[in-house]
Predicted model as a PDB file, atoms N, CA, C, CB and O in Angstrom, pLDDT in the B-factor column:
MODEL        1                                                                  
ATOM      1  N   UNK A   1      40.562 -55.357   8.115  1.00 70.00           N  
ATOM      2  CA  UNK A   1      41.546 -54.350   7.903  1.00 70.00           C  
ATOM      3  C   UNK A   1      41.250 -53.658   6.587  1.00 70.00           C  
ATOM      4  CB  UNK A   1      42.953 -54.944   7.923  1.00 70.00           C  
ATOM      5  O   UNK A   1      41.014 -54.333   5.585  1.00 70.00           O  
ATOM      6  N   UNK A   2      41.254 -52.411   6.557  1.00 71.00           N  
ATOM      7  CA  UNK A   2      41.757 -51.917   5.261  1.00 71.00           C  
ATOM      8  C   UNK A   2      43.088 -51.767   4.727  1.00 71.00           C  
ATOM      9  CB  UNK A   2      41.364 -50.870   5.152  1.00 71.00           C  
ATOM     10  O   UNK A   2      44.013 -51.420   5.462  1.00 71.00           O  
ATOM     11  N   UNK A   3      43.258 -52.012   3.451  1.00 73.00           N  
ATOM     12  CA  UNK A   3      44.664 -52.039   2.815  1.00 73.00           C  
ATOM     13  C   UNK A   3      44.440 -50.723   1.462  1.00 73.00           C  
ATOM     14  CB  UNK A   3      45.075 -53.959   2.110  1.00 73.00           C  
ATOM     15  O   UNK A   3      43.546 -50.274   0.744  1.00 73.00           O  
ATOM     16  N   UNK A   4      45.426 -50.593   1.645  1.00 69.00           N  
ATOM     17  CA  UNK A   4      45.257 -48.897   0.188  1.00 69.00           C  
ATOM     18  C   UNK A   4      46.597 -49.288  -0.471  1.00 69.00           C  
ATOM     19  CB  UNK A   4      45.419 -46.519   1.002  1.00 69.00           C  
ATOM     20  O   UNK A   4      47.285 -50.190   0.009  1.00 69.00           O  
ATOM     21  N   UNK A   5      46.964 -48.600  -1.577  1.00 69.00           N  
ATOM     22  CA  UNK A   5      47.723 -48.637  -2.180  1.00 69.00           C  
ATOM     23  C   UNK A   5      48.394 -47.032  -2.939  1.00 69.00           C  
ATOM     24  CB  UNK A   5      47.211 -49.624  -2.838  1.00 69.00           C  
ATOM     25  O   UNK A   5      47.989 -46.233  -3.783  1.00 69.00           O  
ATOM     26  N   UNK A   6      49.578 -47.169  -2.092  1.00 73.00           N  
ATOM     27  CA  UNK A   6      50.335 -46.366  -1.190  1.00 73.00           C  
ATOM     28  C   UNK A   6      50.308 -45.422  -2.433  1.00 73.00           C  
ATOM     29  CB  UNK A   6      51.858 -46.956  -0.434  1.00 73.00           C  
ATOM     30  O   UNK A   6      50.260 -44.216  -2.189  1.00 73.00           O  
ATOM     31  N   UNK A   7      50.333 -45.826  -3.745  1.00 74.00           N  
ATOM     32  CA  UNK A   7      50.653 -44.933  -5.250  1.00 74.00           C  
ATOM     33  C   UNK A   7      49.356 -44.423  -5.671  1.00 74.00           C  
ATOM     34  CB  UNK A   7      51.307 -45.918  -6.648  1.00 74.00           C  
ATOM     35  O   UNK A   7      49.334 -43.671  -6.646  1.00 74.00           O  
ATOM     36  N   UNK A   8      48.265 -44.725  -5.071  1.00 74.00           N  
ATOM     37  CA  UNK A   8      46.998 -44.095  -5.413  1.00 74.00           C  
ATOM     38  C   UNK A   8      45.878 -44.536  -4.379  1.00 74.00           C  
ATOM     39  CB  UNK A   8      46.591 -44.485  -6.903  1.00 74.00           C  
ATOM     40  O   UNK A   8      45.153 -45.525  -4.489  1.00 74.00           O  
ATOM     41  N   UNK A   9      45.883 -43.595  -3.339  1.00 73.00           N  
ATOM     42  CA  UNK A   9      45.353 -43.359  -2.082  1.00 73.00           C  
ATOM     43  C   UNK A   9      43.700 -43.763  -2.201  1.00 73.00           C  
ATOM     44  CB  UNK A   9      45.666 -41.760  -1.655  1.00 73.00           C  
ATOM     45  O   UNK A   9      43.052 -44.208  -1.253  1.00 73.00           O  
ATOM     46  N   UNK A  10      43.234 -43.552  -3.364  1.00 77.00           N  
ATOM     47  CA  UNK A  10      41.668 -43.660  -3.754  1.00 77.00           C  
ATOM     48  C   UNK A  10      41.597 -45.594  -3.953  1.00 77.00           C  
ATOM     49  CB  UNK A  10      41.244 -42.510  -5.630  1.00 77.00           C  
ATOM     50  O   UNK A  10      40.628 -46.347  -3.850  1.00 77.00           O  
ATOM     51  N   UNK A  11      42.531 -45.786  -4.151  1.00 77.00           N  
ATOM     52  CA  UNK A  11      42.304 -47.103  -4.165  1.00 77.00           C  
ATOM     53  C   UNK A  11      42.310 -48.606  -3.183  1.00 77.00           C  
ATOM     54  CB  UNK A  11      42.937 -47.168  -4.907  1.00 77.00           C  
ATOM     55  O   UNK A  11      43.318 -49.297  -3.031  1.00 77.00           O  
ATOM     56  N   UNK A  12      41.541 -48.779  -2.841  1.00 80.00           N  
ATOM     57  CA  UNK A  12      41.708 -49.831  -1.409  1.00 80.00           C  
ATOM     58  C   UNK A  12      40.708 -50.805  -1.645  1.00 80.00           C  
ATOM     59  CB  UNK A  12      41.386 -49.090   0.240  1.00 80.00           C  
ATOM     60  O   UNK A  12      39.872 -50.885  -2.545  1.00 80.00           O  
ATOM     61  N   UNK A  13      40.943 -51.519  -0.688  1.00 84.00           N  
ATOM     62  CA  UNK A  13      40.571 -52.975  -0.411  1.00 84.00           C  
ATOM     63  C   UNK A  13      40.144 -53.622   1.198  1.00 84.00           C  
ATOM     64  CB  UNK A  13      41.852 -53.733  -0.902  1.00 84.00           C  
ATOM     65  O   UNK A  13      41.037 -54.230   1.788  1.00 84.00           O  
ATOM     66  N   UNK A  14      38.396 -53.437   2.069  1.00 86.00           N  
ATOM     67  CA  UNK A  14      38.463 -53.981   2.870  1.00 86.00           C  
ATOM     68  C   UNK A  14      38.666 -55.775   2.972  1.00 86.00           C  
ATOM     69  CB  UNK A  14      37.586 -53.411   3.276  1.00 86.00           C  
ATOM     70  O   UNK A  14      38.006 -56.469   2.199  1.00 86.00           O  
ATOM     71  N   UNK A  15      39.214 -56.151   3.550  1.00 89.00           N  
ATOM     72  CA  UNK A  15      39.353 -57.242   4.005  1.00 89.00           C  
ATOM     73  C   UNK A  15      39.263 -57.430   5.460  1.00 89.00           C  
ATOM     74  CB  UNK A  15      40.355 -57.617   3.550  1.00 89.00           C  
ATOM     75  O   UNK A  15      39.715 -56.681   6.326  1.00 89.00           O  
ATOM     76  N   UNK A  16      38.386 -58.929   5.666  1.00 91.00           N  
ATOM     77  CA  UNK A  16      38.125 -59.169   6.847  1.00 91.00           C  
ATOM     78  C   UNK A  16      38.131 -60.564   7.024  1.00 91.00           C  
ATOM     79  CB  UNK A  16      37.039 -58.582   7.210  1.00 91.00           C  
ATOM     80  O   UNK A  16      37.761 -61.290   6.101  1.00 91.00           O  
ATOM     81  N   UNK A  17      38.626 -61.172   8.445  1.00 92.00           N  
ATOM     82  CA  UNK A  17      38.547 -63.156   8.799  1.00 92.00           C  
ATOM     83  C   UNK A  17      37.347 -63.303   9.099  1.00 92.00           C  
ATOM     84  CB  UNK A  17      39.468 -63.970  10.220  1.00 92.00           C  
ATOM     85  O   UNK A  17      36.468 -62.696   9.710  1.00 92.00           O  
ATOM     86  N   UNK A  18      37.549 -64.658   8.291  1.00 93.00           N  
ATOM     87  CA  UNK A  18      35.541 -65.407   9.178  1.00 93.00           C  
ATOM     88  C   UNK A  18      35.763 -66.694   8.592  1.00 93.00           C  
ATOM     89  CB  UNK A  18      33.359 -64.566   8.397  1.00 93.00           C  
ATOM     90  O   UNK A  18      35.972 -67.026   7.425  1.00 93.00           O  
ATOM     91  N   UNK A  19      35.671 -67.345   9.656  1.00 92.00           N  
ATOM     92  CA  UNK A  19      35.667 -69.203   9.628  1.00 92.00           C  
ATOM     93  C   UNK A  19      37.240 -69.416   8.787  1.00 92.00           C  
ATOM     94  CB  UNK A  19      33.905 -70.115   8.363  1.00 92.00           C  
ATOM     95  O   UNK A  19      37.431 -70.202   7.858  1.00 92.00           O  
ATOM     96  N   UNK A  20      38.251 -68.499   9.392  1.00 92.00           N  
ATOM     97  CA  UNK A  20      40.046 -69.337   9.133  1.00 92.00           C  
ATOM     98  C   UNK A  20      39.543 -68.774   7.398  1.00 92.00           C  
ATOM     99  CB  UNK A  20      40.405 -72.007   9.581  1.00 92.00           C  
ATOM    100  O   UNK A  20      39.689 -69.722   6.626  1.00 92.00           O  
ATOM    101  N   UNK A  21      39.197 -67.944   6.926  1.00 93.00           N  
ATOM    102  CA  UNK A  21      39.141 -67.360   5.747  1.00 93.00           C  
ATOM    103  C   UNK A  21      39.612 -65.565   5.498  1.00 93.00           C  
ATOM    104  CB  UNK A  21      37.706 -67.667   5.431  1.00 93.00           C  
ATOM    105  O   UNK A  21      39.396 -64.806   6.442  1.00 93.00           O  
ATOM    106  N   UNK A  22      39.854 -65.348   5.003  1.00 93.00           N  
ATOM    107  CA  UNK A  22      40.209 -64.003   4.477  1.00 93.00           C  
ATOM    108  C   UNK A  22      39.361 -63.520   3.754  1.00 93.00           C  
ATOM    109  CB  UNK A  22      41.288 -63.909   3.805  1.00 93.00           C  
ATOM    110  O   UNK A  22      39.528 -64.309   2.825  1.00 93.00           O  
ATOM    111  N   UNK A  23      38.157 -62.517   3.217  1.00 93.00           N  
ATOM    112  CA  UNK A  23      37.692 -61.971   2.400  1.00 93.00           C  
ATOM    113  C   UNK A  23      37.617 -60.710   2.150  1.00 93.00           C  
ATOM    114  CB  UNK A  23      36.948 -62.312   2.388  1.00 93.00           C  
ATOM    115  O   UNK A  23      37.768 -59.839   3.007  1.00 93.00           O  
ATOM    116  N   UNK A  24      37.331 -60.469   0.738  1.00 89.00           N  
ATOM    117  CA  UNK A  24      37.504 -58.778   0.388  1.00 89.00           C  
ATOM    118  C   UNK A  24      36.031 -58.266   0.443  1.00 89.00           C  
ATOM    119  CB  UNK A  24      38.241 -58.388  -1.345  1.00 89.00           C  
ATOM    120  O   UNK A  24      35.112 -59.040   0.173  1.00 89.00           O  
ATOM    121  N   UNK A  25      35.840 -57.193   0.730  1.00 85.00           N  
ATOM    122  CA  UNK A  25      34.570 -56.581   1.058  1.00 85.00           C  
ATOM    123  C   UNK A  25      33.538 -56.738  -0.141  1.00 85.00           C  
ATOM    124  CB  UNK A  25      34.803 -55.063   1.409  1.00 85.00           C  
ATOM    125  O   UNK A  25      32.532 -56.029  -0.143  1.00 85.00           O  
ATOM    126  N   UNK A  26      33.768 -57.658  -1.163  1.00 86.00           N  
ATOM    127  CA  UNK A  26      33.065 -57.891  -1.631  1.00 86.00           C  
ATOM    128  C   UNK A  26      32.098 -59.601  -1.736  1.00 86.00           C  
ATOM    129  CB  UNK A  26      33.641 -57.319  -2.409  1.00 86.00           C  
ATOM    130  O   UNK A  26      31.231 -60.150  -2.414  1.00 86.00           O  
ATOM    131  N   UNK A  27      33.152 -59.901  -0.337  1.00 89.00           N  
ATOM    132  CA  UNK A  27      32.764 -61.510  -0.348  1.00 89.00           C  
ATOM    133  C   UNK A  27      33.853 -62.609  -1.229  1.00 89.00           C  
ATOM    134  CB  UNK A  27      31.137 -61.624  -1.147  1.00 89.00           C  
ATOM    135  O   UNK A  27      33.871 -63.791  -0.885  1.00 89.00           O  
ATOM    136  N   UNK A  28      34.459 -62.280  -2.010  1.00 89.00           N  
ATOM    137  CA  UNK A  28      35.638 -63.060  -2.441  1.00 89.00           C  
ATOM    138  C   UNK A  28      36.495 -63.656  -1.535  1.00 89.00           C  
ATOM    139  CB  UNK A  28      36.405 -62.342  -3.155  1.00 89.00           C  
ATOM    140  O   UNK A  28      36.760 -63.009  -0.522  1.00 89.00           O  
ATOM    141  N   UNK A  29      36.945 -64.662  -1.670  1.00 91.00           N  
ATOM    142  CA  UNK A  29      37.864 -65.459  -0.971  1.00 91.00           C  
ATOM    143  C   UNK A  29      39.233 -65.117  -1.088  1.00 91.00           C  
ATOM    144  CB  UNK A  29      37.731 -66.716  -1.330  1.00 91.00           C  
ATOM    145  O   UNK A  29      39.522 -65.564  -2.198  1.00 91.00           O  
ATOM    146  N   UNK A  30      39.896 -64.778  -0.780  1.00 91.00           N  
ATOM    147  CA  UNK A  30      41.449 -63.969  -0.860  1.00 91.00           C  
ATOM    148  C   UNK A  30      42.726 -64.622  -0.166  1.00 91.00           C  
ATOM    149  CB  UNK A  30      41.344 -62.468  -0.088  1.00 91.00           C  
ATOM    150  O   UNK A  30      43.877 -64.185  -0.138  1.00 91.00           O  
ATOM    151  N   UNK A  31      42.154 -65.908   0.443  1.00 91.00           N  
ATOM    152  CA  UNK A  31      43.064 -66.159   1.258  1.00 91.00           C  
ATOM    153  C   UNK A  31      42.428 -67.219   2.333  1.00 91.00           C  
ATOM    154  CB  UNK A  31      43.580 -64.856   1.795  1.00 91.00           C  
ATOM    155  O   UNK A  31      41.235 -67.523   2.347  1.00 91.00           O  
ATOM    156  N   UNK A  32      43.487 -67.766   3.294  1.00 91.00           N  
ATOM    157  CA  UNK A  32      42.618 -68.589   4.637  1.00 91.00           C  
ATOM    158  C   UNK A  32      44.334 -68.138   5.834  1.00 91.00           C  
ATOM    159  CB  UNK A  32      42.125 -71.250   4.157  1.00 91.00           C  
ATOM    160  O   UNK A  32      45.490 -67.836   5.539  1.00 91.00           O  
ATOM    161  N   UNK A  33      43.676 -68.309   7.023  1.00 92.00           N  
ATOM    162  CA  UNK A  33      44.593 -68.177   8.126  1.00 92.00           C  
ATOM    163  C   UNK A  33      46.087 -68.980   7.824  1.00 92.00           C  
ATOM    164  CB  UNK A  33      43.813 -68.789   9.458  1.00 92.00           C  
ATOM    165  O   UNK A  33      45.983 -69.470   6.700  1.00 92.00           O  
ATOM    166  N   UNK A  34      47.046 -69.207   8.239  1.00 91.00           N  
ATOM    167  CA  UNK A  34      48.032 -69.316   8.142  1.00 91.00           C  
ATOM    168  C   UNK A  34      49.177 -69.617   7.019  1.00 91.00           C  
ATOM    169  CB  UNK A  34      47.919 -69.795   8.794  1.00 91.00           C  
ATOM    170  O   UNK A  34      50.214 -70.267   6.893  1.00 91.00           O  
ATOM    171  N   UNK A  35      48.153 -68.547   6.130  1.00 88.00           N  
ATOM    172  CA  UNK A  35      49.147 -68.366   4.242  1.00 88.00           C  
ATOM    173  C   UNK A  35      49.053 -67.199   4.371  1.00 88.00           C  
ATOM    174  CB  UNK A  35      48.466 -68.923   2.414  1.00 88.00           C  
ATOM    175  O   UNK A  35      48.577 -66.652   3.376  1.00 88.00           O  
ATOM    176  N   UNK A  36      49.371 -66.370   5.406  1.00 85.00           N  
ATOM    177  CA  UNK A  36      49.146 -64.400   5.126  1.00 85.00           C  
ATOM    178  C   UNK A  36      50.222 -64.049   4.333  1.00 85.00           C  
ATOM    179  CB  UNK A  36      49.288 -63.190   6.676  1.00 85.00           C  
ATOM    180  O   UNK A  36      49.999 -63.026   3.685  1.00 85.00           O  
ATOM    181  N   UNK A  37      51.457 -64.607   4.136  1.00 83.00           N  
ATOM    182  CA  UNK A  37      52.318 -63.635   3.104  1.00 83.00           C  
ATOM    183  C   UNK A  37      51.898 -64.186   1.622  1.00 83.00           C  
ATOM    184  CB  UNK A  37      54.205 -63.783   3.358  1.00 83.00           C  
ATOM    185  O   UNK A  37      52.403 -63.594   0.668  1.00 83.00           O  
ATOM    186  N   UNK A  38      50.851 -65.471   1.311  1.00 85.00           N  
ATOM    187  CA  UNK A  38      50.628 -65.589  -0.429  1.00 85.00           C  
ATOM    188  C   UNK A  38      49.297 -64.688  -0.265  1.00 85.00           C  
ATOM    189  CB  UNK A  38      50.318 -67.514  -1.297  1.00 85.00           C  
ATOM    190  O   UNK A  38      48.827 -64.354  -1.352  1.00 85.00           O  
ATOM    191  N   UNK A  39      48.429 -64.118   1.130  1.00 85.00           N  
ATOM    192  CA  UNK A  39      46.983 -63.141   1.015  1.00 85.00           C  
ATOM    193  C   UNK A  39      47.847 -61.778   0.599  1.00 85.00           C  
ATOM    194  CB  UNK A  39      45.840 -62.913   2.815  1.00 85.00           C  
ATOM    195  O   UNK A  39      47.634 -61.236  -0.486  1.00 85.00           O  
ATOM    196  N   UNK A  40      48.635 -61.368   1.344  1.00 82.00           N  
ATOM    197  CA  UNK A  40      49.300 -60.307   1.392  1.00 82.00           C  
ATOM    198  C   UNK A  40      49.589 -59.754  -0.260  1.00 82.00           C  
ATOM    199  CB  UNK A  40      50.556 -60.652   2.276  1.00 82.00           C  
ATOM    200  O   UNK A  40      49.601 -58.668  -0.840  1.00 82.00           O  
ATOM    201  N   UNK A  41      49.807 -61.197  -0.612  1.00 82.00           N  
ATOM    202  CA  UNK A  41      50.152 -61.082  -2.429  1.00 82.00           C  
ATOM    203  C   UNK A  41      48.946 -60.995  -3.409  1.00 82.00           C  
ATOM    204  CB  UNK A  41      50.974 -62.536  -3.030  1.00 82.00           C  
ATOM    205  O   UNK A  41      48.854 -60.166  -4.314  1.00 82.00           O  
ATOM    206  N   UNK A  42      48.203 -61.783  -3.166  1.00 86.00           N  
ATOM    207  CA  UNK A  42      46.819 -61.639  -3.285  1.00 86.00           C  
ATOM    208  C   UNK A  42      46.189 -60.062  -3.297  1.00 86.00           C  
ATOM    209  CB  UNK A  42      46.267 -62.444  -2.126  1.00 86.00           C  
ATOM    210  O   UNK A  42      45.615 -59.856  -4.366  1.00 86.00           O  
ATOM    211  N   UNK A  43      46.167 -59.420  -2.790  1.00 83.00           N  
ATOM    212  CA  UNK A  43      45.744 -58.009  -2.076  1.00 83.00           C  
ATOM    213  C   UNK A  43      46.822 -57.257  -2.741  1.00 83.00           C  
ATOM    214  CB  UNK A  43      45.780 -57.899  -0.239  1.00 83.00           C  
ATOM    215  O   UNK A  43      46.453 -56.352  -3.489  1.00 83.00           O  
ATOM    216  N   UNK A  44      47.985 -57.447  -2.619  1.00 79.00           N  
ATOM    217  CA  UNK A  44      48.788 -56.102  -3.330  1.00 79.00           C  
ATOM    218  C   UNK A  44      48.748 -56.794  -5.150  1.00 79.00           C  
ATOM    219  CB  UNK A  44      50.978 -55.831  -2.458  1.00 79.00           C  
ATOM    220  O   UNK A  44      49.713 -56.327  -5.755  1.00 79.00           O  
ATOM    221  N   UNK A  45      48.256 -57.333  -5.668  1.00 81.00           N  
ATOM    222  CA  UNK A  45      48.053 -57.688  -6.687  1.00 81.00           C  
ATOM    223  C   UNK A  45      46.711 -57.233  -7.327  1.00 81.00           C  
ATOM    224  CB  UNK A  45      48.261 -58.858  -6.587  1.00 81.00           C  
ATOM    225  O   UNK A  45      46.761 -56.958  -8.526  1.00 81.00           O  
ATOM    226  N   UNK A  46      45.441 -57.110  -6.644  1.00 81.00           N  
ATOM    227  CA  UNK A  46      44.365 -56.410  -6.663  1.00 81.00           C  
ATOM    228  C   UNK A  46      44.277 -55.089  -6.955  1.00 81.00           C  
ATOM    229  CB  UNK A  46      43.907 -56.546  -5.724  1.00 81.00           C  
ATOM    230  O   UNK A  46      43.648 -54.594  -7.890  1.00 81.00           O  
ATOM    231  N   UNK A  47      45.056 -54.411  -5.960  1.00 77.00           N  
ATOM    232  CA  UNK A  47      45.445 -52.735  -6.126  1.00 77.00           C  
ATOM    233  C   UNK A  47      46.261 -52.106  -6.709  1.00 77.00           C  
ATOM    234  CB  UNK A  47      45.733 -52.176  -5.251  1.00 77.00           C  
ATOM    235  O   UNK A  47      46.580 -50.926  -6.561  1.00 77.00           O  
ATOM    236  N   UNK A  48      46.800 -53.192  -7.699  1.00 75.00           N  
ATOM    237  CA  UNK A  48      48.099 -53.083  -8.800  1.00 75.00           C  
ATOM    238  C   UNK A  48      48.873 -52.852  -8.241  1.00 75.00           C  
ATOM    239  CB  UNK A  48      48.235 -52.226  -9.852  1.00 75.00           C  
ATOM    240  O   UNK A  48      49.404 -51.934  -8.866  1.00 75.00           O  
ATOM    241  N   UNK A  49      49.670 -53.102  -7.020  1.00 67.00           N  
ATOM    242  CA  UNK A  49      51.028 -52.912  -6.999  1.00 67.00           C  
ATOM    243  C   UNK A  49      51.839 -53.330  -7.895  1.00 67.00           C  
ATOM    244  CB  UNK A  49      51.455 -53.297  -6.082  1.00 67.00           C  
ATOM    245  O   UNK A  49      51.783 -54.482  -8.326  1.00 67.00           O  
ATOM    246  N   UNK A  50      53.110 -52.038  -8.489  1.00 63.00           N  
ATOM    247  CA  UNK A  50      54.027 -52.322  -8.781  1.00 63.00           C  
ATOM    248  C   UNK A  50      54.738 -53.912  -8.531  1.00 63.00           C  
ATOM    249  CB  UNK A  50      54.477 -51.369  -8.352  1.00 63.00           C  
ATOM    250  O   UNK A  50      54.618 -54.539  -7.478  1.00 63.00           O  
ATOM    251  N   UNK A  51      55.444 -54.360  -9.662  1.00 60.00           N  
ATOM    252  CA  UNK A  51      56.266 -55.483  -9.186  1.00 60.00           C  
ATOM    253  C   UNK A  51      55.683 -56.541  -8.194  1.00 60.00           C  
ATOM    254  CB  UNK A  51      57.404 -54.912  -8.564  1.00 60.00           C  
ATOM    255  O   UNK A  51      56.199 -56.996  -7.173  1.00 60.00           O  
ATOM    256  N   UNK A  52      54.483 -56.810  -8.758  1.00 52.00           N  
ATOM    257  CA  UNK A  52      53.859 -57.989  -7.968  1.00 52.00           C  
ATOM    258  C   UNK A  52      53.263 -58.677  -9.376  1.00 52.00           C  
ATOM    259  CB  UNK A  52      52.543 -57.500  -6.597  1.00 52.00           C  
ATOM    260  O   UNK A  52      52.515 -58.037 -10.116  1.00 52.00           O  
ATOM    261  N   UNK A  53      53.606 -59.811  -9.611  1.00 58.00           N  
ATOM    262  CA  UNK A  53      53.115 -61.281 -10.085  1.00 58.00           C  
ATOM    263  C   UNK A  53      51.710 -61.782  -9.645  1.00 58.00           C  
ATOM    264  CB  UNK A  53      54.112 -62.359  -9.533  1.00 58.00           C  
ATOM    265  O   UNK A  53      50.973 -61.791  -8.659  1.00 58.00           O  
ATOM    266  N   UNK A  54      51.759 -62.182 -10.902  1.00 58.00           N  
ATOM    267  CA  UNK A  54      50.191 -62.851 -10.535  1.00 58.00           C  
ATOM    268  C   UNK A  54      50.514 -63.939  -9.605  1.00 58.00           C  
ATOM    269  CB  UNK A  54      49.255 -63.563 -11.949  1.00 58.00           C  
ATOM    270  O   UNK A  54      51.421 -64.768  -9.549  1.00 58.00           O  
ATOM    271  N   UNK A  55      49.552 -63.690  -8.942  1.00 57.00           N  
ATOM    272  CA  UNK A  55      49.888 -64.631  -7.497  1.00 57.00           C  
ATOM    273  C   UNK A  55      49.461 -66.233  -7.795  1.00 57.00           C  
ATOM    274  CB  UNK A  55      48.798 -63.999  -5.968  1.00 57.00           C  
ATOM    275  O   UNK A  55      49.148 -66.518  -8.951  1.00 57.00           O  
ATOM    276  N   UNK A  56      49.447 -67.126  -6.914  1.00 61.00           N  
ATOM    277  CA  UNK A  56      48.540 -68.590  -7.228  1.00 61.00           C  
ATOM    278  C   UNK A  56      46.976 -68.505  -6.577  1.00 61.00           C  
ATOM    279  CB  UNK A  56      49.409 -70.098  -6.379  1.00 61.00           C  
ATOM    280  O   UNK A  56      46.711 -67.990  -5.490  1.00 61.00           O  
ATOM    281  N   UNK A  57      46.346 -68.913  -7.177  1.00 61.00           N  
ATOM    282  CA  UNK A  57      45.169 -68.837  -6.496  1.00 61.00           C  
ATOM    283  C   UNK A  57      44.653 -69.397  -4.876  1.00 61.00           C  
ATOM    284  CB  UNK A  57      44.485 -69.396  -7.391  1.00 61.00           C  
ATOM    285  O   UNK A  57      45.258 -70.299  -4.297  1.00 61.00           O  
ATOM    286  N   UNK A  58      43.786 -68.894  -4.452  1.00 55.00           N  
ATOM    287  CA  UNK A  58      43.005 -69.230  -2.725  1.00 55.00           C  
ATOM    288  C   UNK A  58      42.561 -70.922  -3.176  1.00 55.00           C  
ATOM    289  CB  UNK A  58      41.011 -67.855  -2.182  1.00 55.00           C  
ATOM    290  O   UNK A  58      41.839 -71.103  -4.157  1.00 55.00           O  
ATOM    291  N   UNK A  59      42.914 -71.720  -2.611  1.00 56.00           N  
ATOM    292  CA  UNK A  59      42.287 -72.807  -2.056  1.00 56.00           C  
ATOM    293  C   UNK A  59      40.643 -72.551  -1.949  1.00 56.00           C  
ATOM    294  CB  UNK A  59      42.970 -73.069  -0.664  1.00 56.00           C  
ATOM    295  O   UNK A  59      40.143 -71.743  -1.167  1.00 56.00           O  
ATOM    296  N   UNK A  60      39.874 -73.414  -2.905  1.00 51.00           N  
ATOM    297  CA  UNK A  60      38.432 -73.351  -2.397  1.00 51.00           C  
ATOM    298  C   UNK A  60      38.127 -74.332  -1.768  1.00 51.00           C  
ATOM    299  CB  UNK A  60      37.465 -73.223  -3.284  1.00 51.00           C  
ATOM    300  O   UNK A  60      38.573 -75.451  -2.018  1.00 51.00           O  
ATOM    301  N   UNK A  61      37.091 -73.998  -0.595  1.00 52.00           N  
ATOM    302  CA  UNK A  61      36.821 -74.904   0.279  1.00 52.00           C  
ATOM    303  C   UNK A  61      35.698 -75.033   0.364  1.00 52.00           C  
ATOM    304  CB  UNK A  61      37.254 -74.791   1.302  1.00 52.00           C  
ATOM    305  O   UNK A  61      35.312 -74.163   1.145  1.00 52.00           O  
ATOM    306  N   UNK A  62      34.639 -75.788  -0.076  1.00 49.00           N  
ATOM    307  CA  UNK A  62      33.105 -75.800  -0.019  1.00 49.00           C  
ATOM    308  C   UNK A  62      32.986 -76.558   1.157  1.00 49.00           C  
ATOM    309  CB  UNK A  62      32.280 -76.446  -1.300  1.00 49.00           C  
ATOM    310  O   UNK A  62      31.873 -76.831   1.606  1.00 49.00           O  
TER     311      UNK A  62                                                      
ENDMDL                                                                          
END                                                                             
């Protein structure tokens, strides 16, 4: 999916699943399958949304 950020249109973030993971088009880990509203936070925290907290970090999984 792409995600943008609604206050400055130039700014976005692809993200895509692979192996129950979430990553940003740069290969970062952002997340895993069934935590989408702390990825969701993750991602609007990236693109500076307003009124978003630093989130907790992705679970690494080697």
């Amino acid at each position: 999916m792409t995600v943008a950020n609604p206050l400055h249109s130039g700014l976005g973030e692809i993200v895509t699943a692979q192996g129950g993971r979430y990553l940003t088009g740069y290969g970062y880990e952002i997340g895993e399958h069934g935590d989408e509203p702390a990825t969701a936070d993750r991602v609007a925290f990236l693109l500076g949304l307003p009124g978003v907290g630093i989130p907790p970090a992705a679970k690494v999984v080697r």
